[in-house]
C-alpha positions as CSV (number, residue, x, y, z in Angstrom):
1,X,-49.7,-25.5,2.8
2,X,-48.0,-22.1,2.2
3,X,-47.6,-21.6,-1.5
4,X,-44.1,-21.1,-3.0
5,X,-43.3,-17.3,-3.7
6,X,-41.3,-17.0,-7.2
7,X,-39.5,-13.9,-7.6
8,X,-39.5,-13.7,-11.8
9,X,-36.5,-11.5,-12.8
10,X,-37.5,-10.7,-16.8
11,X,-37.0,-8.0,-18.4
12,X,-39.1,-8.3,-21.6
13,X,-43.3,-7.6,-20.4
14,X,-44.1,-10.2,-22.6
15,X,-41.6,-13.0,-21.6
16,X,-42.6,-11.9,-17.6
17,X,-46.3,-12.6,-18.4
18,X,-45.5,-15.8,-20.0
19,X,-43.7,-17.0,-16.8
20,X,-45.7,-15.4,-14.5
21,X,-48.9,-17.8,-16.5
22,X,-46.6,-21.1,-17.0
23,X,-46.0,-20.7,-12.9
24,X,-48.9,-20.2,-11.4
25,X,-50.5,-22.6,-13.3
26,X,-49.6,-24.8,-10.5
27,X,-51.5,-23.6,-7.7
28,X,-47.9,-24.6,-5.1
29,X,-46.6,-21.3,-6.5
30,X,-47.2,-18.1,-6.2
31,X,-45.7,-15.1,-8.3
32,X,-44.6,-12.4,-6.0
33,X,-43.2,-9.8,-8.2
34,X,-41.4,-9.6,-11.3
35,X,-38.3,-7.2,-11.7
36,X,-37.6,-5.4,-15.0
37,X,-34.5,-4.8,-14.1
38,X,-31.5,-6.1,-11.9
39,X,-31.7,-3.4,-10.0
40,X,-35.5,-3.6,-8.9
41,X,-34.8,-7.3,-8.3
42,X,-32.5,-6.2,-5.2
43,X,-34.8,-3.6,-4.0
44,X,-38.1,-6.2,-4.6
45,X,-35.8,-8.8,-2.9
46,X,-35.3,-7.1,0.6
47,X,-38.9,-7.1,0.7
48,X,-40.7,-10.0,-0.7
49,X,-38.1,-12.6,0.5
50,X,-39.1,-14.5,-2.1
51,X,-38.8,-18.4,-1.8
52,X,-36.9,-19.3,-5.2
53,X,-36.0,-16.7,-8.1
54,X,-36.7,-17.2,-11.6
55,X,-33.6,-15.2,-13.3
56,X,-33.1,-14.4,-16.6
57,X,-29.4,-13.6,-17.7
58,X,-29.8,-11.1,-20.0
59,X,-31.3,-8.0,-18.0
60,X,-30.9,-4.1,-19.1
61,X,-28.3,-2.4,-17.0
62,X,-26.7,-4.6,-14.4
63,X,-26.5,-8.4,-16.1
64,X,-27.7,-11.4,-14.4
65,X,-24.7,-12.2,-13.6
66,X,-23.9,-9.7,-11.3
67,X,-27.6,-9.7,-9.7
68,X,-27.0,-13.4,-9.2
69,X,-23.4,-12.4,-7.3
70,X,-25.1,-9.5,-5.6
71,X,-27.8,-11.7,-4.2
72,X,-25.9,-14.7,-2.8
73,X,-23.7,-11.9,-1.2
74,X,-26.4,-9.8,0.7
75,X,-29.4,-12.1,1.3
76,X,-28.5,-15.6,-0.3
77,X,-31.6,-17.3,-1.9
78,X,-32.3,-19.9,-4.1
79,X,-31.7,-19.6,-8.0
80,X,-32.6,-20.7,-11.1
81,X,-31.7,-19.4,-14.8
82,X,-34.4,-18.9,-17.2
83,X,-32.3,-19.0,-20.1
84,X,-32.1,-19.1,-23.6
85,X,-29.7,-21.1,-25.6
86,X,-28.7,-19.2,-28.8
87,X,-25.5,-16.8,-28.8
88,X,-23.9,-15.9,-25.1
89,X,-26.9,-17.2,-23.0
90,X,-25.4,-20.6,-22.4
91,X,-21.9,-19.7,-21.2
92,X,-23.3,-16.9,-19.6
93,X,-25.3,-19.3,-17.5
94,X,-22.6,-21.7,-16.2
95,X,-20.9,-18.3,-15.0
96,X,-24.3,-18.0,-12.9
97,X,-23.9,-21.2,-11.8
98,X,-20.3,-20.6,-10.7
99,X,-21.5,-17.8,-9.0
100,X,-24.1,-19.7,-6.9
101,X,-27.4,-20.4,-8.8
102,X,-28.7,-23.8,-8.5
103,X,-29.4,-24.7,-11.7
104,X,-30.1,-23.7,-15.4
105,X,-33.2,-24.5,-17.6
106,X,-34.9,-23.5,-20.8
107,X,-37.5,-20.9,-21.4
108,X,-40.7,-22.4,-22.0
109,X,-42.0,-21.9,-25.4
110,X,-45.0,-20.6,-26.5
111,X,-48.2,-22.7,-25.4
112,X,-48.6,-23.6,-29.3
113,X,-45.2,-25.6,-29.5
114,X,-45.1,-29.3,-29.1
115,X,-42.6,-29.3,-26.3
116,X,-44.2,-26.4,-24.4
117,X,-46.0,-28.6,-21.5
118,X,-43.0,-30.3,-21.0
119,X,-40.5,-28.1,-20.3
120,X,-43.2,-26.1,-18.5
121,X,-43.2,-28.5,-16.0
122,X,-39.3,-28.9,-16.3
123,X,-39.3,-25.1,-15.0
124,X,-41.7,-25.4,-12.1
125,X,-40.5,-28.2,-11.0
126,X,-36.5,-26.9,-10.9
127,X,-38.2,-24.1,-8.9
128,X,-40.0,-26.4,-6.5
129,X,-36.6,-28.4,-6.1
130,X,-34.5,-25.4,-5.6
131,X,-36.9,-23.8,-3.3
132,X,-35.9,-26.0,-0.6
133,X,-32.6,-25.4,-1.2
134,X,-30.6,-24.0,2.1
135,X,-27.9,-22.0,0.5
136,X,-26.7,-20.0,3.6
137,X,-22.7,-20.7,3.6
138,X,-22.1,-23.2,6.4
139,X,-18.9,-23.4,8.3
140,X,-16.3,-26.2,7.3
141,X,-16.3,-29.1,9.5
142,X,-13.4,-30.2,11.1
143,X,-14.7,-34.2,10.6
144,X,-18.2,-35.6,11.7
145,X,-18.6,-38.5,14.1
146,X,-15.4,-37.0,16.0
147,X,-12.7,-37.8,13.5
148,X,-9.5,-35.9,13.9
149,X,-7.0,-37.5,12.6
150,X,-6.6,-36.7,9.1
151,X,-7.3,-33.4,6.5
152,X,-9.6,-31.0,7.9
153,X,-13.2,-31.5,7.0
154,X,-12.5,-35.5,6.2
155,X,-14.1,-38.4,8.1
156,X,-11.0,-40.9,7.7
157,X,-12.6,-44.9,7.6
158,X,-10.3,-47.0,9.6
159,X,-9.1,-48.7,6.7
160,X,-5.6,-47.7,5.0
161,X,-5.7,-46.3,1.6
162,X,-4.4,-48.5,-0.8
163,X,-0.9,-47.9,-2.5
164,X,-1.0,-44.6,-4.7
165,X,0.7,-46.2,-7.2
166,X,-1.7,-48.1,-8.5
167,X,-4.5,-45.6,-9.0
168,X,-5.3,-45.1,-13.2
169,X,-8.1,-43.2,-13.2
170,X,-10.3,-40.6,-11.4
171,X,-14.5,-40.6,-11.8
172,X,-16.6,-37.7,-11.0
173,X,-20.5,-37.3,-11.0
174,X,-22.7,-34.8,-9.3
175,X,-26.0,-33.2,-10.2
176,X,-27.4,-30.2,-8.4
177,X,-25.0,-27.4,-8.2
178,X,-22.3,-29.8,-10.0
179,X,-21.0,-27.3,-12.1
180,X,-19.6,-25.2,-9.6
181,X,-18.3,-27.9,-7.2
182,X,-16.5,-29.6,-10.8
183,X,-14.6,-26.2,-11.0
184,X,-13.8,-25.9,-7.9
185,X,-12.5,-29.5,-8.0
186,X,-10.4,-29.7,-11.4
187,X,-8.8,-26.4,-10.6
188,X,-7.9,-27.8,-7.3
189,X,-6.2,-30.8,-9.2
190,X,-4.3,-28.2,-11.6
191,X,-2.7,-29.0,-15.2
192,X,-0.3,-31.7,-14.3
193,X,-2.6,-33.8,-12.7
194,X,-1.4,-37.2,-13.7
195,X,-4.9,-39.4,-14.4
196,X,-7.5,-39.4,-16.6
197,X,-10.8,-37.4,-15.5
198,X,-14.2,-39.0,-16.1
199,X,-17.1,-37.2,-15.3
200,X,-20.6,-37.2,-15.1
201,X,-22.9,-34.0,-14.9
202,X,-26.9,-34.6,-14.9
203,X,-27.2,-31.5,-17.8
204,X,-30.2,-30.6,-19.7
205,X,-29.2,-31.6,-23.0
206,X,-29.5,-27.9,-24.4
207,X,-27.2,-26.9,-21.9
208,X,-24.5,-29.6,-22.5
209,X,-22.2,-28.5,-25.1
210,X,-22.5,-24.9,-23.9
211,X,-21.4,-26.9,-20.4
212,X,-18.4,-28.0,-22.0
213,X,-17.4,-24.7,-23.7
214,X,-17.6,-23.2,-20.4
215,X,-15.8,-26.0,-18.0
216,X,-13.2,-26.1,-20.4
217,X,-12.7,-22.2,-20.2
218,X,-12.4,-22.2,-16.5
219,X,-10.2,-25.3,-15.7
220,X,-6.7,-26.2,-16.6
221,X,-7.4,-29.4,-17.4
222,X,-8.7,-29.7,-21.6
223,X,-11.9,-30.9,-21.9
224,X,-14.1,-33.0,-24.3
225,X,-17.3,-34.7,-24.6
226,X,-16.9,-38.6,-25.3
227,X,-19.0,-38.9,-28.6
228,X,-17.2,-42.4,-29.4
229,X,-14.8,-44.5,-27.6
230,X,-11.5,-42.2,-27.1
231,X,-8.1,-43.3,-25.7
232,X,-7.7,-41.5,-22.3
233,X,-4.9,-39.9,-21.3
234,X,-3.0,-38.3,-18.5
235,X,-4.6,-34.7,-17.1
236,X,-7.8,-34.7,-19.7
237,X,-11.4,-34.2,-18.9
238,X,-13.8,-36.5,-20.4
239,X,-17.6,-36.1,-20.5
240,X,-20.6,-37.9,-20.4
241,X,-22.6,-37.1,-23.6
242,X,-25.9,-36.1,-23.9
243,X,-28.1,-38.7,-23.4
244,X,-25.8,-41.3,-23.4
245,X,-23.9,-42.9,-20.3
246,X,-20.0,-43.0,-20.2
247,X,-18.0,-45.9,-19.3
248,X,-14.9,-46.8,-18.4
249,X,-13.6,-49.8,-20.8
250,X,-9.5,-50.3,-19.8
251,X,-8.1,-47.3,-21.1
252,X,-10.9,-46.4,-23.1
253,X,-13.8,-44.0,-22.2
254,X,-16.8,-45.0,-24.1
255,X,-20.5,-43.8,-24.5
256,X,-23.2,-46.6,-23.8
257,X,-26.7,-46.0,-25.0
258,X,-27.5,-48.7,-22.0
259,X,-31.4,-47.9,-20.7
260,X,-31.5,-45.2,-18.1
261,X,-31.3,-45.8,-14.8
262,X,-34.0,-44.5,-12.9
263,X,-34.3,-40.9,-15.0
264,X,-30.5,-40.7,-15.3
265,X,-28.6,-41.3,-18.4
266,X,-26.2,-40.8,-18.7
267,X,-26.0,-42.2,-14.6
268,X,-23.3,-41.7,-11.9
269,X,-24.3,-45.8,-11.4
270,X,-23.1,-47.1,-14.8
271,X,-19.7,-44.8,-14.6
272,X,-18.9,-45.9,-11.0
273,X,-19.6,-49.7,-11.4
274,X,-18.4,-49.5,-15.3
275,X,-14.7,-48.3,-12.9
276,X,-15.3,-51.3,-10.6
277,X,-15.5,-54.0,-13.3
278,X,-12.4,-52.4,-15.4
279,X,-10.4,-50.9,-12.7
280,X,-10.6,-52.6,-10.2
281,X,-8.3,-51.1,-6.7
282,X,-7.0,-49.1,-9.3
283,X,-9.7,-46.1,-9.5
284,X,-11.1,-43.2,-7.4
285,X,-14.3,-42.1,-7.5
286,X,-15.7,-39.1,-6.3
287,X,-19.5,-38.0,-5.7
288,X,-20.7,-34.2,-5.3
289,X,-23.2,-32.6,-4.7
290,X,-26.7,-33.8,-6.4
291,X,-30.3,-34.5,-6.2
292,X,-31.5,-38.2,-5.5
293,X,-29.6,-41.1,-5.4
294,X,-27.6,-41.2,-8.5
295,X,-24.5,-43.3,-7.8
296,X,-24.7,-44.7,-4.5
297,X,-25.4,-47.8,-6.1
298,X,-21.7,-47.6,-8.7
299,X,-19.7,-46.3,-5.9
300,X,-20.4,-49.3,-3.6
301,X,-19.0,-51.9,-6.1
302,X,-16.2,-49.6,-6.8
303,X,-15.6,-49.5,-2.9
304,X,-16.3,-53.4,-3.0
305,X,-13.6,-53.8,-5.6
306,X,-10.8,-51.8,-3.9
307,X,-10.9,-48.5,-5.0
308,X,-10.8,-45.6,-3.1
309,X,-14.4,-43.9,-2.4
310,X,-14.8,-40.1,-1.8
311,X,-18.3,-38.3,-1.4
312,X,-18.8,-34.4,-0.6
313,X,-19.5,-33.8,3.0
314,X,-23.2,-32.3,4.0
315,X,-21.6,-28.8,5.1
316,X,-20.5,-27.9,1.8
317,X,-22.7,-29.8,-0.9
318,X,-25.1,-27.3,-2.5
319,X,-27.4,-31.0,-2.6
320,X,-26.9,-33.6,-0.3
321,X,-28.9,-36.0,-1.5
322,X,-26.5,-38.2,-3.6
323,X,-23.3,-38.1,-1.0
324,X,-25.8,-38.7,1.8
325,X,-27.3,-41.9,-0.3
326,X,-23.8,-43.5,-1.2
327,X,-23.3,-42.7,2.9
328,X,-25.7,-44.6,4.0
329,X,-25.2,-47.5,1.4
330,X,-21.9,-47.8,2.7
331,X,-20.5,-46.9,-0.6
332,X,-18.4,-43.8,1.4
333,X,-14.8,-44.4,2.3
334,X,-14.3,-40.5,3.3
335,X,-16.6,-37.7,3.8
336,X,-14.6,-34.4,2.4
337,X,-15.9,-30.6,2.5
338,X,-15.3,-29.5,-1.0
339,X,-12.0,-27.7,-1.0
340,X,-10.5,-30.7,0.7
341,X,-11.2,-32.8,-1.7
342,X,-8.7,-32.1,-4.6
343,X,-6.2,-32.2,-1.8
344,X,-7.2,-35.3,-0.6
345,X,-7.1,-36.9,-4.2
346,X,-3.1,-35.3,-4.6
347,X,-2.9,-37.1,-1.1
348,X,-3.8,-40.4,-2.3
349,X,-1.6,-40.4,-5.1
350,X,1.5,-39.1,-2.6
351,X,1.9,-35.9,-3.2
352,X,0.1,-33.5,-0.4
353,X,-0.5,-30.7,-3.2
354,X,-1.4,-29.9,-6.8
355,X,2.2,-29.4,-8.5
């Protein structure tokens, strides 16, 4: 088997050599190169077409950031931030996430500290993960399995969608390239959007608050982390905290220290099914992009119950893995391409667009 080529974008010598030993420690990779500099990671790219990239965000001259736009522009390839978590690293990564990396995760510490092995094998295997990653842009769909008669890029189910009226609240979960498909979605749904918005984001807990800081800057919607039960109201983001699920209760968001399901908590499952039990026909969930099969479980019993079921059509999720699981569970009332999906939600309420 081919090893896995890891372009390592680092800047400091001593950092790069530290990578370049926590990687190849596994013999499925391989360390191609390692770019000093933004700059030399573009030139080094054209050649090596490396398999994954290993970015930091702080590089001298031209920021990771822009290397990370400049990349998914001229030869799109998988990415993940090697980043710190002290000052501007944090929102500095979502940003790179925004801008098309796959996903964000801690610099391994030094071989003496306690945590060291694991997060060393958190890194290589977010680089094995991501390497598989296809993240050429795909055209929209105009609806699989021949369906044309609804929104573009929606496979409509034959049943009717229940009276807008009664919807109360919206769920979202994803995983794997979540961030930028949750921005993409809450802007869609704009300021005045009239339900509550509980979401779900697999996050490494370093990353979380830093998560929030950033979401929060880019949406119109406010945003907060549910630390203890909170009264929800109209056009608010709530999110799962770390290591904690988050359930719907009424008209109450609450964490729940519940055991994990699978690896997840908190999980997509314990949101979705906490809707179902509560909400009854009254909720809409939604599933993006993610990794595994987080949620397909939750989103069949809210689709059992009576809600109304959206999950994030192959052609546009970064991941399919979690839309294509709740798919084939038959936990999917319509399959939506990403920027049809705020759309679709205004749609269900009554109105065709954001106000």
């Amino acid at each position: 088997m081919k090893p896995i080529r890891v372009l390592v974008v680092e800047d400091s010598p001593v950092v790069a050599e530290h990578l370049r030993r926590v990687i190849s420690a596994d013999p499925k990779f391989e360390v191609a190169g390692i770019a000093p500099s933004g700059e030399e990671a573009l030139a080094m790219l054209e050649r090596l077409s490396p398999d994954v990239i290993s970015m930091d965000i702080h590089l001298p001259g031209m920021q990771g950031l822009e290397v990370t736009r400049r990349i998914m522009a001229r030869q799109p390839t998988p990415i993940v931030i090697v980043s710190g978590v002290r000052g501007d690293d944090v929102p500095l990564s979502m940003h790179a996430l925004q801008a098309g990396a796959l996903s964000v995760v801690e610099k391994p510490p030094a071989t003496t500290h306690a945590s060291y092995e694991a997060m060393s094998v958190r890194l290589r295997t977010q680089l094995e993960i991501m390497s598989a990653v296809k993240v050429l842009r795909q055209r929209e769909p105009r609806g699989p399995a021949g369906a044309t008669n609804g929104p573009a890029g929606a496979s409509l189910s034959t049943q009717a969608a229940p009276a807008a009226a009664r919807y109360r609240v919206l769920g979202i979960a994803a995983s794997t390239g979540g961030p930028s498909a949750l921005w993409r979605v809450l802007t869609g749904l704009g300021a005045e959007f009239p339900l509550p918005i509980v979401v779900v984001q697999h996050m490494t807990p370093a990353f979380l608050d830093g998560f929030a800081e950033w979401l929060a800057s880019v949406v119109p919607q406010p945003v907060q982390i549910v630390t203890a039960p909170v009264a929800m109201a109209p056009g608010r983001v709530y999110l799962a905290p770390c290591d904690w699920h988050l359930a719907v209760r009424g008209t109450t968001a609450c964490p729940d220290y519940s055991p994990a399901i699978g690896v997840h908590r908190p999980s997509a499952n314990v949101l979705f099914a906490s809707m179902a039990q509560s909400l009854g026909t009254t909720g809409i969930g939604v599933l993006l992009t993610g990794m595994g099969d987080d949620g397909a479980e939750g989103l069949k019993e809210l689709r059992d119950a009576g809600s109304f079921t959206i999950a994030e059509h192959e052609s546009t999720a970064t991941v399919y893995g979690m839309p294509a699981a709740a798919d084939k569970r038959g936990a999917v009332q319509e399959l939506i391409a990403l920027p049809r999906v705020a759309p679709r939600v205004w749609e269900l309420l009554g109105t065709k667009e954001a106000r």
